[in-house]
N, C-alpha and C positions, 0 to 999 in steps of 0.2 A: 230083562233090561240090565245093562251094564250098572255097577257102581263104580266111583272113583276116587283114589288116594290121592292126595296130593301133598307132598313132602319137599321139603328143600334139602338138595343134596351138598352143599356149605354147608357155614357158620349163620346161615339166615340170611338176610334182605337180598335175597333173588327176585324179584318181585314177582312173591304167588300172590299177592291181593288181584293183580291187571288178569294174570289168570284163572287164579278161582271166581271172577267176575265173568271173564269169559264163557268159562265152564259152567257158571251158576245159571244164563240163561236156558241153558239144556236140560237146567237139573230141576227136579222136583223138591230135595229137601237139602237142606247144606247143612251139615253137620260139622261144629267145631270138638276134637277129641283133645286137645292137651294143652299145659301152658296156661296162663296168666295174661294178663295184662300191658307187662313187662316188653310184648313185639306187639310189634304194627302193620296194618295194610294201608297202602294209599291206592283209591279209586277212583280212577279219573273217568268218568261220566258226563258225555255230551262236554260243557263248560261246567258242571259240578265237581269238586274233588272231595271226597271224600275218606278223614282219618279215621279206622276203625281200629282198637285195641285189645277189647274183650267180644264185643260183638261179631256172628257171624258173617261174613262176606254178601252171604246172603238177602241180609235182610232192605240193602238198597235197591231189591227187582220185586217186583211187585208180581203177588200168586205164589211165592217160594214159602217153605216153612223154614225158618232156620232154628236150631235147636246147639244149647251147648250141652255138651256130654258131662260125665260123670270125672272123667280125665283133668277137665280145666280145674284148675283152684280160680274160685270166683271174687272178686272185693266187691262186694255189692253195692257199697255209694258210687264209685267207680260206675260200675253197670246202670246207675238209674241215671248217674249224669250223662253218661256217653248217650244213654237212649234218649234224654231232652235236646241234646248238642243237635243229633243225628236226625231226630226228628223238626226239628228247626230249622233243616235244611228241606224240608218237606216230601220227609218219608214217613210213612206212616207202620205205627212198630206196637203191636200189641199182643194180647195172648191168641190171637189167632194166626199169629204169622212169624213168634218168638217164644221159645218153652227151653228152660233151664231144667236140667235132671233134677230130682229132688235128692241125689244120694251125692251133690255137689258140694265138696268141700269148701269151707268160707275163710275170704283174705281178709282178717282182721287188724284195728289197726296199729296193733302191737305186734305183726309181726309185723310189717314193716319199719317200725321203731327197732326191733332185734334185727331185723338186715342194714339198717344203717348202721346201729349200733357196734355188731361186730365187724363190719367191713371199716368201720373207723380206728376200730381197737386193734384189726392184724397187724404183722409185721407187712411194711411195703412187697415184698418176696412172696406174701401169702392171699395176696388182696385178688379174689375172682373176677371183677372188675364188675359187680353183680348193679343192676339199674335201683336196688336201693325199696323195691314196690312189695318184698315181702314174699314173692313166690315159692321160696327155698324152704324159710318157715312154715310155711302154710303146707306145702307139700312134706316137711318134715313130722306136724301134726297131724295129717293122714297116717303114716306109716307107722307114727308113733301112738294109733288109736285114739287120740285126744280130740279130733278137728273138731268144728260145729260143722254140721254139713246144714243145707237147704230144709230142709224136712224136720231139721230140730227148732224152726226158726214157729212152727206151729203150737207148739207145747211150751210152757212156761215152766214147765218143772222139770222137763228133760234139757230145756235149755239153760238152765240155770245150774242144773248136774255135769254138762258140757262143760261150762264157763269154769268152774269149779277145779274141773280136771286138769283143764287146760293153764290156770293159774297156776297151779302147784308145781306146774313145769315152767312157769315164762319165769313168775316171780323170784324161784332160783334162779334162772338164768341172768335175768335182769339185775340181781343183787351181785352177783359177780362181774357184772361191767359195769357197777356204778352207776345202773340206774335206777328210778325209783318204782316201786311196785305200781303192776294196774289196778286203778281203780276199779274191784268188782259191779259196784253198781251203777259209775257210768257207765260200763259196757254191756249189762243186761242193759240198759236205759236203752241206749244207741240201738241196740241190734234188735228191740220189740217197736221203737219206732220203725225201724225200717220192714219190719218184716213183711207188714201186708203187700208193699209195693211190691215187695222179692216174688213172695208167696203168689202173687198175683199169676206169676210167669214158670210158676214149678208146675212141673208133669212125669212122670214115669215114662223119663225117654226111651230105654231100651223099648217100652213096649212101644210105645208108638211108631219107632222105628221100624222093628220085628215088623207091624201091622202093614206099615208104609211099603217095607218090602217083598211081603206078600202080597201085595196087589199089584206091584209093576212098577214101581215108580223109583226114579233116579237117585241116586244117594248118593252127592258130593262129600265125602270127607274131609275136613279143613283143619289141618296141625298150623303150630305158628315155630318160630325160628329154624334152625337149620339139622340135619343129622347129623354133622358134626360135635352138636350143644348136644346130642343125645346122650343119658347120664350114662350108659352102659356103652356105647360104642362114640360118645365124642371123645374131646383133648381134656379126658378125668384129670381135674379137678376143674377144669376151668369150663364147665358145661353148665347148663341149664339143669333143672330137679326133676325132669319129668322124663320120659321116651319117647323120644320126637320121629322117630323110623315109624314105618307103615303099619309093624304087626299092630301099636297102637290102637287104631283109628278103631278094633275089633275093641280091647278091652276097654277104650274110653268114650266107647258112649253105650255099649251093652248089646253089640253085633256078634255071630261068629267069625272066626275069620274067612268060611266061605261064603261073606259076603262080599269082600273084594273081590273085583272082576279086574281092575287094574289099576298098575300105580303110576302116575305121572311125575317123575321128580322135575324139580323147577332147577335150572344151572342156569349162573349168568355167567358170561361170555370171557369175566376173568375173575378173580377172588376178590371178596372182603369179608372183614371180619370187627366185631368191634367189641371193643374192652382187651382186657390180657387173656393172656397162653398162646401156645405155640403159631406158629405162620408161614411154613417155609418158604415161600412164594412173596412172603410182602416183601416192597418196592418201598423203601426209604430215599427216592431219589426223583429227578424231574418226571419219569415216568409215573412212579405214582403219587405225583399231584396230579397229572397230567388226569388219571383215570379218576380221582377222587374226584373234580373239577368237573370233568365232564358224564360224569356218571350222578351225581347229585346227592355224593355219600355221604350222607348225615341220616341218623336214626329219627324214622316214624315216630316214635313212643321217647323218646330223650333228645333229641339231635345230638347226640352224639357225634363225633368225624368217624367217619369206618376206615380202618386201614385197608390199604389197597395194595394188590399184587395182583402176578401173570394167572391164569388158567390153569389149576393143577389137577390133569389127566389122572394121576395115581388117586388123591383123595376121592374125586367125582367115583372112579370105576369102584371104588371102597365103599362109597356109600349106597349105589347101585344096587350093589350086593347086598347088604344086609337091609336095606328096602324095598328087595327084589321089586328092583324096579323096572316096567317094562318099555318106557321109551321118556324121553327127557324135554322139557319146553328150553329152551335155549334164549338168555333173554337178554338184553343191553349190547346188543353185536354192534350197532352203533356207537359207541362207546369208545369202538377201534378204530374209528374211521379215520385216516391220517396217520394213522402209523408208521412208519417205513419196515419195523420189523415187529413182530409178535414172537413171544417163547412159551410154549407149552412143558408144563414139569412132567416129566413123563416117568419119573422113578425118583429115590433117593440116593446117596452116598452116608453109609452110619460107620465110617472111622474106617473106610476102605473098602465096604461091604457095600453091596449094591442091594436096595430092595425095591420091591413094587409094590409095597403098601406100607402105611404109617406106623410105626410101632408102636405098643401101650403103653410100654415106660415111660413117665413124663422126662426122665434126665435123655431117653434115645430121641424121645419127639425134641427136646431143645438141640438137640446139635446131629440130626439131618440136614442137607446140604439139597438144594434141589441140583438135579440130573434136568437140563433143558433142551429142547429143540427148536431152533429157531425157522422159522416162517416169513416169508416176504409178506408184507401189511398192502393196503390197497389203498387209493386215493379219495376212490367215488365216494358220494354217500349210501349209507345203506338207512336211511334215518328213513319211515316208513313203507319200506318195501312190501309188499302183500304177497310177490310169488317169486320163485325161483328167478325169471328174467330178470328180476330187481335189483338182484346181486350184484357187486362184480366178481369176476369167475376166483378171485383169490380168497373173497370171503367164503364162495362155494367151499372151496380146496381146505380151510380152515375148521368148517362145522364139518365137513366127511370126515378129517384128520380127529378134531374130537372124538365122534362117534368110533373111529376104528380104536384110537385108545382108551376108552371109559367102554368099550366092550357091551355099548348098549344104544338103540338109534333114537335120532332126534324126531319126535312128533311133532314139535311146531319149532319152528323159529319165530321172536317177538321182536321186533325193531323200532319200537317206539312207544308211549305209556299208556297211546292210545289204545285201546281193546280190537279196533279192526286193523292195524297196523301186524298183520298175524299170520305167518307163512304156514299152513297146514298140511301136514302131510300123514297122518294120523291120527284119525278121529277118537279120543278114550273113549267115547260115550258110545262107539260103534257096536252093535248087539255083534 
């Protein structure tokens, strides 16, 4: 049986939630591999909408297992409200049909006090534009050997040798922005109340997974923001903390990586991006209000406003690549509808130099010039189309033009938020 990656080849809010919904009917387990809290999926269901932040995509279809990996940094109050919220809406979410890794790093709530904290204290110049939830910390206390993970939430003594560790590094930190030390025994207090509920949902996902996949059954992959934010191949410094690319989806949740069988990146139809760093592509002009406006660019997880611009061919084919990704869902093509003309960035200009993919230097990424090609736009709608006939033939001319420069083809076209709203044209989940 096929497995499936599913990655956003932006800055994120492409919208993988409407597809990994899609996807999640086929699939037998959904796994989320990286990331926090901090991105969003919006599910729109029958007349249900559903916002999910930590939890998997998964768990609004009923018979799926959804599982978060070892990858995501977890904030557990978060995770037990989101499960009330969600289940309120009358899904039903328990250890039969929801299992947290037990080697899950924990978002406590000092570190989100040190992501506000220093994001207050940069210089304007240096400010990541970070949503403030802690992720960075949290994933800094992994690497820095300090976290609490899941599994120390069982032990009173190894968790309190945790807490320990972990102070010695906040409360310096904290005394040099001025702020006040944590309270050691509020926060054993807070984290032994909570634990049973957590505890309730821990399991030894790698193995389950392993077991899952030796019997045949489908394994959805589910990353959250975009490969752009990825900390090794996005716009460093202004990236997310984790690795948002495919090979992921193997180290964060305890797979090899021959167990992807294929990776689906999600493109929308033109760019956004939201918070700071570079953009060559955004539209400071009637045009992008026009797509902000009709594309409904505000953040899942913050409402944030997303900055908007054209379609850039050079970043997509970039992240393609190092997501070896093998065919792309194409989403919000409606979005274009009325245009008179569309531009596709299909290369750079770096001070007279032409290139075909994004530099590393953050001083070369700010002063790239996009290189564009312009396209006649189309009148019709394309607002849920279901098959090729649906088109008009300029939107056809527009997604083959994409495919020919991102050097990789389109497996679905998405033209509306609805799930069957869904032009198919290869199947991931195909044996």
């Amino acid at each position: 049986m096929a497995n499936v990656v599913v990655v956003g080849t932006q800055w994120g809010d492409e919208g993988k939630g409407k597809i990994v919904d899609w996807l999640s009917e086929r699939a037998d387990v959904i796994a989320r591999f990286q990331g926090g809290h901090n991105a969003g999926h919006t599910l729109v269901i029958g007349e249900s909408v559903y916002k999910l932040h930590a939890l998997p995509s998964g768990v609004v279809r009923g018979g799926k297992l959804s599982v978060i990996g070892n990858g995501v940094v977890l904030d557990p109050w978060h995770l037990l409200k989101e499960i009330e919220t969600i289940r309120a809406q009358g899904v039903d979410i328990s250890p039969d049909n929801l299992m947290v890794a037990e080697n899950t790093p924990l978002i406590l709530p000092l570190h989100g006090e040190l992501d506000r904290g220093r994001e207050a204290a940069a210089n304007p110049d240096a400010k990541i534009g970070t949503t403030g939830r802690g992720i960075g910390p949290a994933y800094e206390d992994k690497v820095g050997r300090r976290a609490i993970r899941v599994a120390d939430l069982a032990d009173k003594a190894t968790l309190e040798a945790r807490v320990d560790r972990a102070l010695e590094h906040h409360n310096a930190l904290r005394k040099g922005l001025g702020m006040t030390a944590v309270n050691r025994a509020d926060l054993i207090a807070a984290l032994e109340e909570i634990a049973p509920a957590v505890l309730e949902y821990a399991a030894p996902v790698w193995k389950v997974l392993n077991e899952k996949r030796k019997a045949g059954k489908r394994i959805l992959f589910e990353g959250a923001q975009g490969a752009l934010l990825d900390i090794d191949f996005g716009t460093y410094p202004f990236v997310t903390s984790s690795n948002v690319i495919a090979g992921q989806a193997a180290a964060g949740t305890g797979l090899g990586p021959n167990a992807i069988n294929y990776v689906l990146g999600i493109t929308k139809a033109y760019t956004t991006r939201v918070g700071e760093g570079p953009f060559p592509t955004e539209l400071e002009d009637a045009d992008g209000q026009r797509l902000g406006e009709r594309g409904h660019e505000f953040g899942t997880t913050t409402g944030r406003q997303r900055r908007c611009g054209w379609f850039d061919a050079c970043l997509v084919r970039q992240t393609c690549a190092t997501s070896g990704v093998a065919g792309i869902a194409l989403t919000k093509l409606d979005v274009l509808d009325g245009f008179e003309t569309l531009k596709i960035c299909t290369g750079y200009d770096l001070d007279g130099e032409t290139l075909d993919y994004l530099p590393t230097a953050a001083d070369q990424q700010a002063r790239v010039t996009p290189i564009y090609e312009t396209m006649d736009g189309w009148s019709e709608s394309t607002a849920g189309a279901r098959s090729w006939a649906d088109l008009p033939a300029q939107a056809i001319k527009y997604v083959r033009r994409i495919e020919e420069l991102i050097d990789c083809p389109v497996a679905l076209v998405s033209t509306s938020p609805e799930r069957d709203d869904t032009i198919l044209v290869t199947d991931p989940f195909a044996d």
